[in-house]
C-alpha positions as CSV (number, residue, x, y, z in Angstrom):
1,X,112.7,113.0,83.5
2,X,114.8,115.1,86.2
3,X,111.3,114.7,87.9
4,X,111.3,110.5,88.2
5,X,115.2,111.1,89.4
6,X,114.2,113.1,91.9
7,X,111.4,111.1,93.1
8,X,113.3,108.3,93.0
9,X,116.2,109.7,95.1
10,X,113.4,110.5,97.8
11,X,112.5,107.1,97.6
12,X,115.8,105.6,97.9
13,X,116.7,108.1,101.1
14,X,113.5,106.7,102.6
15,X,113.7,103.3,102.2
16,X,117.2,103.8,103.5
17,X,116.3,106.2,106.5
18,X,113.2,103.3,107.2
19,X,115.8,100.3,107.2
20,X,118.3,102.0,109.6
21,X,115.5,102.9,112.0
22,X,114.7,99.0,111.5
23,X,118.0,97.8,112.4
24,X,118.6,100.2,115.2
25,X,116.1,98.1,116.9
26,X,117.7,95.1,115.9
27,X,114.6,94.0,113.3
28,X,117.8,93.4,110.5
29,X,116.9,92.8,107.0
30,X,118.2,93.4,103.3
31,X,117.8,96.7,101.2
32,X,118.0,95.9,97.3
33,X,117.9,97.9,94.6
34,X,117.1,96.6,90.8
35,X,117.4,98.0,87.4
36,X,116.2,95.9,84.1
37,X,114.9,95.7,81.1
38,X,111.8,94.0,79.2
39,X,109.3,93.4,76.9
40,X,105.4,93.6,77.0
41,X,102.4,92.5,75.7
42,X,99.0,93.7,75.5
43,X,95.6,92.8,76.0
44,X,92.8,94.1,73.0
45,X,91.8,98.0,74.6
46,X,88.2,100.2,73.8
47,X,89.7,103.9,73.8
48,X,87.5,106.7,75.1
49,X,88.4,110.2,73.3
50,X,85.9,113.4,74.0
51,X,86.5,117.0,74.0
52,X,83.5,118.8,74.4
53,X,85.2,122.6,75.6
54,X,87.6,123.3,73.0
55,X,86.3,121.0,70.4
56,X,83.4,118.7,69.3
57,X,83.7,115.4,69.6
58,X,83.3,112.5,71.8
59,X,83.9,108.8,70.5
60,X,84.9,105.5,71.1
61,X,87.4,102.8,69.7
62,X,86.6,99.1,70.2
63,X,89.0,96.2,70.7
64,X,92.1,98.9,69.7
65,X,95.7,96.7,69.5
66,X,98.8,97.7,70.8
67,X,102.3,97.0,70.8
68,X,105.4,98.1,72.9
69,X,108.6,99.5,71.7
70,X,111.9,98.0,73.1
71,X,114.6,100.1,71.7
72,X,117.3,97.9,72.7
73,X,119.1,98.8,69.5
74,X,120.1,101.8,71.3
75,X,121.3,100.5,74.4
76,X,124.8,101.7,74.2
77,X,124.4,104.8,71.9
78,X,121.7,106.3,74.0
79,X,120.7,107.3,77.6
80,X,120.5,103.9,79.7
81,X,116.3,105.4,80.1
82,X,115.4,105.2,76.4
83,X,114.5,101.7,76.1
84,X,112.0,100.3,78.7
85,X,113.5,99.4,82.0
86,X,112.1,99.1,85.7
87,X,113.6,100.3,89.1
88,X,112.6,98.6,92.3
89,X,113.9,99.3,95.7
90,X,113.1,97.3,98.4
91,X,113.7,96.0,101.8
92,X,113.5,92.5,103.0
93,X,112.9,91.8,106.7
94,X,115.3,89.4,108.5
95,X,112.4,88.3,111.0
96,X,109.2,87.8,109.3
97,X,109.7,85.0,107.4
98,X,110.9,86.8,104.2
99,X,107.9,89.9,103.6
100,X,109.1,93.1,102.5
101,X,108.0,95.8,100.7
102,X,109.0,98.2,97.3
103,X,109.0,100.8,95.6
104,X,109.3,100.3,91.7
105,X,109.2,102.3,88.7
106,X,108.5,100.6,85.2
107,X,108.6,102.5,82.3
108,X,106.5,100.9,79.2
109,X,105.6,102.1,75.7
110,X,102.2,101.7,74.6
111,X,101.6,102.1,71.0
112,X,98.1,101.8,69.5
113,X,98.7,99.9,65.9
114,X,98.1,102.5,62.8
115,X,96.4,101.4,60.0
116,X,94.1,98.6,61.8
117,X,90.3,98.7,61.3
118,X,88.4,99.3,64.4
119,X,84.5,99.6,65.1
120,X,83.8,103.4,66.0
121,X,81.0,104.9,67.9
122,X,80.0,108.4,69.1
123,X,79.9,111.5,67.4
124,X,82.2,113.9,65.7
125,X,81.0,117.4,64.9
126,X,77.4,116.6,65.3
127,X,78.3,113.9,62.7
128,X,77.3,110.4,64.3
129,X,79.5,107.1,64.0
130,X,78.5,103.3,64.4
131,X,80.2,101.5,61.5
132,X,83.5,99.7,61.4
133,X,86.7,102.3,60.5
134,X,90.1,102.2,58.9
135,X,92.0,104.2,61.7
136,X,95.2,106.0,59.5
137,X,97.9,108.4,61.8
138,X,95.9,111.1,59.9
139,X,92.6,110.4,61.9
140,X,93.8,109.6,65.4
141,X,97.3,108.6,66.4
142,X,97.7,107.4,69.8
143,X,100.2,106.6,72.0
144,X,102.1,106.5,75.8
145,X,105.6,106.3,74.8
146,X,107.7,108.2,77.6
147,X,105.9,106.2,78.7
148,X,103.5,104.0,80.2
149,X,105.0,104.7,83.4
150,X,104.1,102.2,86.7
151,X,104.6,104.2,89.6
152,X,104.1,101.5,92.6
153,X,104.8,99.9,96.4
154,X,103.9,96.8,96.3
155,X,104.2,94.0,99.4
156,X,107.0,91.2,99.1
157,X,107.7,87.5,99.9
158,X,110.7,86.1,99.5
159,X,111.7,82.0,99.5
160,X,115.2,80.4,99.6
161,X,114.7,77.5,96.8
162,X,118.4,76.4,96.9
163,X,121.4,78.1,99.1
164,X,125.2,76.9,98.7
165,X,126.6,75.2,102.2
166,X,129.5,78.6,102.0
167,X,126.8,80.9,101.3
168,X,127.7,82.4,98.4
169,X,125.6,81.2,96.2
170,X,121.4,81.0,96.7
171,X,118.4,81.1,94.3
172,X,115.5,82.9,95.7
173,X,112.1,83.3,94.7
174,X,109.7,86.7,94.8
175,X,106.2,87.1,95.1
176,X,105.1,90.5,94.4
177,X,101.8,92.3,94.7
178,X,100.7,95.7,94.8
179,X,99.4,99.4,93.4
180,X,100.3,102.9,92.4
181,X,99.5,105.5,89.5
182,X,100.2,105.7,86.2
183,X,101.9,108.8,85.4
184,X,102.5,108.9,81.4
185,X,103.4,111.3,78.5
186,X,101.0,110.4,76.3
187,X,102.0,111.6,72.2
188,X,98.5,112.0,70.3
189,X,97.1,113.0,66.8
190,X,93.8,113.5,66.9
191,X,92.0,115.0,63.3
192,X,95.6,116.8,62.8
193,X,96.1,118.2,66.2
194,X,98.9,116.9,67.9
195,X,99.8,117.2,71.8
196,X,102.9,115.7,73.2
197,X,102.6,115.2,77.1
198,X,102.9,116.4,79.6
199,X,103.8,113.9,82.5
200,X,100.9,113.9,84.3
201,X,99.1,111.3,86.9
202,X,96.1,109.8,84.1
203,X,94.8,107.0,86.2
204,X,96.1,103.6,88.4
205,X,97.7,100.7,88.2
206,X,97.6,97.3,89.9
207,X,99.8,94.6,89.6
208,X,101.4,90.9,90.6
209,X,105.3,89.3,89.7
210,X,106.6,86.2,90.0
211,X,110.6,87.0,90.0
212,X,113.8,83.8,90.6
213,X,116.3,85.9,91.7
214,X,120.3,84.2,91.7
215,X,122.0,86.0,94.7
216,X,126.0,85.6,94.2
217,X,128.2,86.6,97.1
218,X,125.2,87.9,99.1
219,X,125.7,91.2,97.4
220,X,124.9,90.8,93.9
221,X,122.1,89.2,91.7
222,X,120.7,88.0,88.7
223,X,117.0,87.9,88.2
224,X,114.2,86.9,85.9
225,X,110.7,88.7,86.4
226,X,106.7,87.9,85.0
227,X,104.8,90.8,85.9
228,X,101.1,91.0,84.9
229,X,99.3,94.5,85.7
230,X,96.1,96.2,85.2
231,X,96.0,99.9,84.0
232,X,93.4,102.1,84.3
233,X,93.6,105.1,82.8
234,X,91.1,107.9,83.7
235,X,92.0,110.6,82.2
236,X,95.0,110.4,79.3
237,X,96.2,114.4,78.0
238,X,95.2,114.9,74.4
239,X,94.9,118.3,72.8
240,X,93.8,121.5,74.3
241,X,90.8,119.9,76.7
242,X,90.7,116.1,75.1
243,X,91.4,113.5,76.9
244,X,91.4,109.7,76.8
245,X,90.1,106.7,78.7
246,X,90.8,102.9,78.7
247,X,91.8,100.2,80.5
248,X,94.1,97.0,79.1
249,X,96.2,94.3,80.7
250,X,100.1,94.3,80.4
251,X,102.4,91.3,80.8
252,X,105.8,92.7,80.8
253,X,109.0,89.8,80.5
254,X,111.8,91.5,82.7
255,X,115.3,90.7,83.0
256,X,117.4,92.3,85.9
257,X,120.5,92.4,87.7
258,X,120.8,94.3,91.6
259,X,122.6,94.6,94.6
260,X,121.7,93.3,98.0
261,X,122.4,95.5,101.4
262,X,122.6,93.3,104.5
263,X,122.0,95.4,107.3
């Protein structure tokens, strides 16, 4: 975690450094910065495990479910990162028609559902598998809770929908797109072995937003986010030299407050 706060204070000091050297030259704009929280969904997954260096086995889930974990229960008994919440920072620019770019940080939890019965492939200890299986914790346990972490810059459009003749009030609206890595702790039991992280980079991640965003006193705002992404993940830590593979879709419903810097 000290990690993330330290990349994201390098992030910060650059976007800020980037936006004085904008308005130096008189191309003024708007720094933000957003925290939130959400909830996700996701699509059906096939899951990828192998180990063929410090175990035997290589083998393949089909159409594996997931669900996240919100842990907004613990809001204000725990550390304001324990339940899933995004950071963006960003920068609007005053002269091109409302583009901008950002730098975000979402922070999912992907759990694969125990107890569901999955077709199985592949081979385990020279033992082959093609038959549909009941996959119980005690066989393979899988999961990215801390998290499935979104590491992205993304480009930005903004679009005044409604502003108050003052000022003071205005409802904007975002368009988002963009890329980065994924960079998760994935928890895994696999046959009884367990291995717990660590971060890592395991792969990429794309992703779109459609965010309304309800700017009040030009420094302070309100904002609703959709966010669909695609994750690809390429190579997920399990135990010893295991890994995992598998790519699903997320839909994330986010719900934010920021503050706006007019430079």
């Amino acid at each position: 975690m000290m990690r993330f706060f330290t990349l994201a204070a390098m992030l910060c000091l650059s976007v800020g450094a980037f936006a004085q050297e904008l308005s130096s030259t008189s191309t003024r704009g708007t720094l933000y910065f957003t925290w939130g929280y959400h909830r996700d969904t996701y699509t059906k997954s096939n899951i990828h495990f192998k180990d063929s260096q410090t175990d035997d086995y290589d083998f393949k889930f089909y159409n594996a479910k997931a669900h996240d974990r919100a842990d907004m229960h613990s809001l204000f008994s725990t550390p304001l990162t324990i339940p899933q919440y995004v950071i963006n920072v960003g920068y609007i620019f005053k002269d091109r028609k409302g583009w901008g770019f950002e730098f975000s940080w979402d922070h999912l939890k992907y759990i694969v559902n125990d107890n569901q019965m999955m077709h199985m492939t592949g081979m385990i200890h020279e033992n082959l598998y093609n038959k549909d299986t009941l996959v119980t914790p005690g066989f393979v346990h899988f999961e990215h809770t801390n998290g499935n972490n979104y590491m992205m810059a993304s480009a930005v459009r903004q679009l005044t929908l409604i502003k108050s003749v003052n000022g003071n009030h205005q409802l904007n609206t975002l368009f988002k797109a963009g890329g980065g890595i994924l960079y998760p702790k994935t928890d895994s039991y696999i046959m009884g072995k367990h291995n717990d992280g660590p971060f890592q980079f395991s792969g990429y991640v794309i992703g779109v937003s459609a965010n309304l965003r309800y700017v009040i006193y030009k420094y302070f705002y309100l904002e609703g986010s959709l966010k669909g992404s695609f994750a690809d993940y390429t190579h997920a830590k399990l135990y010893e030299k295991g890994y995992a593979q598998q790519t699903f879709f997320s839909l994330q419903a986010i719900g934010s407050a920021g503050i706006s810097i007019p430079l």
